[in-house]
N, C-alpha and C positions, 0 to 999 in steps of 0.2 A: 298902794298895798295890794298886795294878793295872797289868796285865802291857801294855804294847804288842799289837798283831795283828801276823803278820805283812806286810799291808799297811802298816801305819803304821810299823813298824822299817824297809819298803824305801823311807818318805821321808826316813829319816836317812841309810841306809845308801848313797841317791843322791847324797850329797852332796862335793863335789871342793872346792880351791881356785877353781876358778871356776864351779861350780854349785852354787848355794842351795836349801834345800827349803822355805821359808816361802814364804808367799803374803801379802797385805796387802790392803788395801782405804782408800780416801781418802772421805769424809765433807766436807762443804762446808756451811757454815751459816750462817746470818745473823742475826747478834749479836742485831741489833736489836729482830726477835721476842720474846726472854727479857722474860718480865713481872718478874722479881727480877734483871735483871742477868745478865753471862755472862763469864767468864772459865777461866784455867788452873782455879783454885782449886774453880769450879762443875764440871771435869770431875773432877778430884781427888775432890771429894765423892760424885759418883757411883758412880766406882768403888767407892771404902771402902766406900761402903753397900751394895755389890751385888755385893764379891767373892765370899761363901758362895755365891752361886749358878753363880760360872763359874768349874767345877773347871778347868780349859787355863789360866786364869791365876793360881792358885796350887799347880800342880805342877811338880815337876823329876823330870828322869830320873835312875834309878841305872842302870847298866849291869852286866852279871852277867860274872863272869871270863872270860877267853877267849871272850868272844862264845858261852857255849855254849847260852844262850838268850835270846828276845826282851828286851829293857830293860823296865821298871819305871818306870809314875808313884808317887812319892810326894808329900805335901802337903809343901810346904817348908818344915822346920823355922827356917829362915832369910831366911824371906818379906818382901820390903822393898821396897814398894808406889813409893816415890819412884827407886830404880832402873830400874822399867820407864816410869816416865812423864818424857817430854822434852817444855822450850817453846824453841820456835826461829821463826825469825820468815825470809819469803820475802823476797829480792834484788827490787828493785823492776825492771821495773814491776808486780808482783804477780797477772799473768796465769797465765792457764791454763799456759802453755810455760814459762814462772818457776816456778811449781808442780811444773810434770813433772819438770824438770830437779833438783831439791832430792831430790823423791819417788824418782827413779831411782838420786841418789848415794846414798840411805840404804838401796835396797831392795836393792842389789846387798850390802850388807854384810851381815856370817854373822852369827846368835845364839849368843847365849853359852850353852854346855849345859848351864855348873853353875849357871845359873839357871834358871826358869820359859820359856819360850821364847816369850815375848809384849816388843816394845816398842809403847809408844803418845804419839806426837808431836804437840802442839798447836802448828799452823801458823798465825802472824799474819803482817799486811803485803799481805793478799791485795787486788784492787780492789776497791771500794765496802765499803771494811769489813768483808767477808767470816771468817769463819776458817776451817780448814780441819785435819781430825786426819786421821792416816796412822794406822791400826795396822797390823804386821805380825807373822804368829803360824808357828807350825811346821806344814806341813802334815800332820807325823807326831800331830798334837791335834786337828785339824777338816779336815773336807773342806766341798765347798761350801755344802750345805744347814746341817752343823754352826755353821757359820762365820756363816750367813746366821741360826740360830736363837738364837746370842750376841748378836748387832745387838738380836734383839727382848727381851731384858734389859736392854744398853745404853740402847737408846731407848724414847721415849714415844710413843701415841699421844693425847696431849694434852701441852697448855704444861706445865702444872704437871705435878710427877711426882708420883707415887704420895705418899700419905702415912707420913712415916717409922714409925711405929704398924703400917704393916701389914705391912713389913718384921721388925720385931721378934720375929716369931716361927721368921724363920729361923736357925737352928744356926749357929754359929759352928765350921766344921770343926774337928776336933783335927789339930794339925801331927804328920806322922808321926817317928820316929825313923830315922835310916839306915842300913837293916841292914846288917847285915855281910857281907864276902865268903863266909862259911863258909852263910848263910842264905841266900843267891844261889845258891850250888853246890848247896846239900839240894834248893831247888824246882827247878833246873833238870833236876836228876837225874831228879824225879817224872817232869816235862814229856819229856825223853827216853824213859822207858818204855811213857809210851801216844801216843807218835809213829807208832810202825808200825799200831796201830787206825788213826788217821786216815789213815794212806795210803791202807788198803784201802776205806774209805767213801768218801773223794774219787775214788780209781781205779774204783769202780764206779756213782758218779755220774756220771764223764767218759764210761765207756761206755756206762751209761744215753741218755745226750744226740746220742753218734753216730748212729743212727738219723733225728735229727732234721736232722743239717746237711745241706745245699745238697753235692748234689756236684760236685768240682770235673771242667770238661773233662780238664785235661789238665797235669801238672807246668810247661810251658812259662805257659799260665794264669795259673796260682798265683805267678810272678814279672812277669806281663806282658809274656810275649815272644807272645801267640799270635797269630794268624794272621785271627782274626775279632774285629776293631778293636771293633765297637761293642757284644761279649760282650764284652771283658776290657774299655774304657772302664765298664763298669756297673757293677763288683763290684770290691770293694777286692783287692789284691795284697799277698803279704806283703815286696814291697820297693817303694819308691816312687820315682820318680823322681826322680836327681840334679839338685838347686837349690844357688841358695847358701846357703841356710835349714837343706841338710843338712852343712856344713862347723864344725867344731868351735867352739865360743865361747868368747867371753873373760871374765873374772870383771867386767864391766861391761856396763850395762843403759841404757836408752833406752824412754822411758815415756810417751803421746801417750792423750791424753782426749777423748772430746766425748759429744754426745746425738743420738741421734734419735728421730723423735717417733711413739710406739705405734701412733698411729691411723692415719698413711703406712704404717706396715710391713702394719696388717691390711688397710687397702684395700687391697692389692697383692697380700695372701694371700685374700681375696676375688675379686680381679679372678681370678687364675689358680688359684682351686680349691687352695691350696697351704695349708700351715703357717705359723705364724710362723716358726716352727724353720728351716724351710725357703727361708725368705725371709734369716735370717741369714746360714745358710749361704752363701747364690748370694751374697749383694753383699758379705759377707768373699771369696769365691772372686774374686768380678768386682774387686774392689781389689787381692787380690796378683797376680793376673794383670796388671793394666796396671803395677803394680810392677814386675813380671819382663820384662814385655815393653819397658820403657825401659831394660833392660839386657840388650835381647836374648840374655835367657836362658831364654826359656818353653819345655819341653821341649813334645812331641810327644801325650806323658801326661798324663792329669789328676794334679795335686796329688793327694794325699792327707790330711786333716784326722782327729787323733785328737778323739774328742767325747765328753767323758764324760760320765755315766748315774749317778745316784741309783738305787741299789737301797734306798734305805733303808726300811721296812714302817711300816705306822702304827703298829706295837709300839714301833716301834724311834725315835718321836719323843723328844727330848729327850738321845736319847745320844748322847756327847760321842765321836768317832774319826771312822773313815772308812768310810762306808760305800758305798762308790764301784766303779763300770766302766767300762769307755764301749768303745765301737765305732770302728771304720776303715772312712771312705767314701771317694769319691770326688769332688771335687767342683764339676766342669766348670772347669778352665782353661784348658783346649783347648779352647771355643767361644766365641766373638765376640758373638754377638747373647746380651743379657742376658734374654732370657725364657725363649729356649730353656736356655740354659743353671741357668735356676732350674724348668722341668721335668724338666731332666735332674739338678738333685741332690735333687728331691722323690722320683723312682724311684729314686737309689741311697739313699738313705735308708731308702726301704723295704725294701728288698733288706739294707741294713746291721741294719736293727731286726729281719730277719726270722732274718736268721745269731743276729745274740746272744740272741734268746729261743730262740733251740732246743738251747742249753746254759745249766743252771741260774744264775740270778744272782750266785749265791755261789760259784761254781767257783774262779773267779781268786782271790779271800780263800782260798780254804780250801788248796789250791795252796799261798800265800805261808805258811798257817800252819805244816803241816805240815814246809816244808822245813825243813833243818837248819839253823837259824839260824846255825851261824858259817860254815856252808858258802855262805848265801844274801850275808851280807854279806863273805864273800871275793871273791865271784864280782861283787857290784856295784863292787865297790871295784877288779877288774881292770880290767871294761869301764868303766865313767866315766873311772875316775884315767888310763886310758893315751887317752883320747879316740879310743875304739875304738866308743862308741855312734850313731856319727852318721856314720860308713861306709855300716854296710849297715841301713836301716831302713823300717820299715813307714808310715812318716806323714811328711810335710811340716812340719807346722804344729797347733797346737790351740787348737779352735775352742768355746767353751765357754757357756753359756748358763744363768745362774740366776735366776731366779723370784721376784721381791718384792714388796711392798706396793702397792696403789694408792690408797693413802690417805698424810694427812700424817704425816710422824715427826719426833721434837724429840730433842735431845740437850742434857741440861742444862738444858730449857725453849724451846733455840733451834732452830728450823725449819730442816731437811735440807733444801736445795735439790740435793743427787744423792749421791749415794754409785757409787763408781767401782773398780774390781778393781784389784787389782793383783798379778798371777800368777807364776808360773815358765817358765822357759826352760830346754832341757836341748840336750845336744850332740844334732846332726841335727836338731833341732827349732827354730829359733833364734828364731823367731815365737809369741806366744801372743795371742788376741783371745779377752779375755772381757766380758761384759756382764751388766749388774745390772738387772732392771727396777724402776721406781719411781714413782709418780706417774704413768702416762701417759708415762713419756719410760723409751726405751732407754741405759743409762750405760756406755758402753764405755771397756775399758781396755786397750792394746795395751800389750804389753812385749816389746823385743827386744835382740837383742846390739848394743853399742856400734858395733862396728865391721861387723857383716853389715848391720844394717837401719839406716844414720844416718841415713835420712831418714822416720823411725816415719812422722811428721807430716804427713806424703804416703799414706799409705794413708789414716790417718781418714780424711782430705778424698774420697781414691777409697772410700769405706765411703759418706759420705754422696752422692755426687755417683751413685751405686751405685742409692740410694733413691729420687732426685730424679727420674733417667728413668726407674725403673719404675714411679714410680706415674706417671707421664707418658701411658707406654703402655697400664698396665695399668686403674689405678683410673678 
């Protein structure tokens, strides 16, 4: 058995009738590559051969009575490999927007918890003979780098895969038994006693770190009411301005795809001395701005983007949870002209990366551990279930960015032409834009609420057309 964190019990514990905690990801491949042929049955094989290595798909949780401590993976004594794998075939005409729209009805639906919390869909029908897999997994089992370090189990980098021979030598986990309530209550008991040690280490880590932060001018500041525009435009506020993006959502999703291409994004981070990072940032920003502004609803304020951060150590390669932060910027929606506006989110960016290192990495985890587990998910379950989180909150939108291969990958022997996110959405936040890199091309995957964002498939297009004039100006 192994115990949840409490990071990863608050992606259960966030979950409502109409907010999901999985995240997923879409795969795209071409048959035709496969030197042996490619089919469901080729992905099937795959798996079988290569579940002992990816514990997140043969664990289920047990939960401890009364919530009185974090949940429990155990291997699943009732492990049934053809439950998590779906073949479904796309609505013709088997385009991108045919895709999206299949991808969005399955991703909006909940997982089942008394099983392993993985489904994995093989999509046919797509054009040119394409196929296409969705997985979708619990964010409470992988964050992004975990997520992204499963793929490199899944795939190859060559046609053929591995030789089964070398496999062989991997263990075949033993499936656990499922303890009992009376065995849940013993450890929780333990885990209760040295709770108040870790208060005192975390609360004197917290003031450790004081020292380090940015001081704030002034309470009015710190909500973005103050008086000198171009101090409080630069530094995040801990409430953000009212959008439609902050108005509660619906348990349905809207899901919009495309690419752009690595070497436009760095000439342009070339051209103005900037980041790639930083280049995302501004043409996500410069798209929901003309978003907003065709429903003359662009506040006054910059948006605000949460972005999350890999804290994970080179120790800490290959484990499976979350090892996750991220920071609150700013990210010019209140400026017009696209270059200034992608200077101005390279400086709040720095100003953002320069608050979160001057408190330890691990704060926020150790924070969720410590607290009292049935006290942390009473308390999630008041503000989500009554759609009280998307009132009063810190960020707009999230903006997200992970790090892939520049070389070929195969699945089943058949060649990745993109792999593509596919994220979460929470009340007040009703936007997420994430993107995969691969190959030389950026894979973005925008997911939002059915009825706030129905027109996703107008920002990609303002995401690329974002790209097209800055490298115009810039490169």
């Amino acid at each position: 058995m192994q115990q949840l964190t409490g990071i990863d019990a608050g992606f259960l514990n966030m979950e409502t009738p109409v907010q999901q905690g999985h995240v997923g990801g879409i795969v795209i491949v071409d048959p035709s590559t496969a030197p042996e042929g490619w089919g469901f049955e080729s992905i099937r094989q795959v798996l079988e051969e290569r579940l002992p290595l990816l514990p997140p798909f043969r664990r289920r949780l047990v939960t401890v009575p009364f919530d009185l401590d974090h949940p429990y993976w155990i291997e699943d004594p009732d492990f049934d490999l053809d439950f998590h794998l779906r073949h479904i075939g796309v609505p013709p005409p088997g385009d991108w927007k045919s895709l999206s729209t299949l991808v969005a009805r399955i991703h909006e639906r909940p997982l089942d918890r008394a099983k392993p919390l993985w489904e994995l869909y093989v999509i046919e029908g797509l054009e040119g003979g394409r196929v296409a897999t969705y997985t979708k997994i619990h964010h409470a089992a992988i964050d992004g780098v975990s997520g992204a370090e499963i793929l490199t189990i899944l795939l190859d980098a060559y046609p053929s895969a591995p030789a089964s021979d070398e496999g062989s030598s991997v263990t075949e986990p033993k499936r656990d038994r499922v303890p009992s309530q009376l065995e849940l209550m013993a450890r929780s008991t333990l885990s209760t006693m040295i709770s108040p040690a870790k208060a005192i280490r975390v609360g004197y880590e917290f003031a450790r770190s004081i020292p380090g932060l940015k001081p704030l001018s002034s309470l009015p500041a710190l909500v973005g009411l103050g008086r000198d525009r171009d101090a409080v435009m630069s530094r995040p506020t801990l409430v953000a301005p009212r959008t439609i993006l902050n108005r509660p959502i619906t348990p349905h999703r809207r899901f919009a795809m495309g690419v752009v291409q690595l070497d436009d994004v760095k000439a342009i981070k070339n051209g103005a001395g900037v980041t790639v990072n930083d280049v995302i940032v501004s043409v996500s920003a410069g798209a929901v701005r003309k978003w907003i502004l065709q429903r003359d609803e662009l506040p006054e304020r910059s948006l605000q983007a949460m972005i999350p951060i890999s804290i994970r150590s080179d120790t800490e390669e290959g484990v499976i949870g979350n090892r996750v932060s991220a920071m609150i910027a700013p990210i010019g929606t209140q400026i017009a002209d696209p270059v200034e506006r992608l200077h101005f989110v390279h400086d709040t960016m720095l100003i953002a990366k320069d608050t979160h290192s001057a408190t330890p990495a691990t704060l926020l985890q150790d924070f969720a551990q410590f607290a009292p587990p049935a006290v942390a998910a009473r308390a999630a379950q008041l503000v989500f279930r009554n759609g009280r989180a998307g009132r009063v909150t810190p960020f707009n939108l999230v903006i997200s960015n992970i790090p892939g291969p520049d070389f070929p990958l195969y699945f089943a022997g058949a060649e990745l032409e993109g792999h593509f996110p596919v994220s979460a959405i929470i009340d007040g936040a009703a936007l997420n834009i994430t993107l995969h890199s691969y190959l030389g091309k950026l894979c973005f995957g925008l997911v939002g609420d059915r009825d706030l964002v129905p027109d996703i498939w107008n920002i990609m297009g303002y995401i690329e057309d974002e790209v097209a004039t800055l490298k115009e100006l810039l490169a």
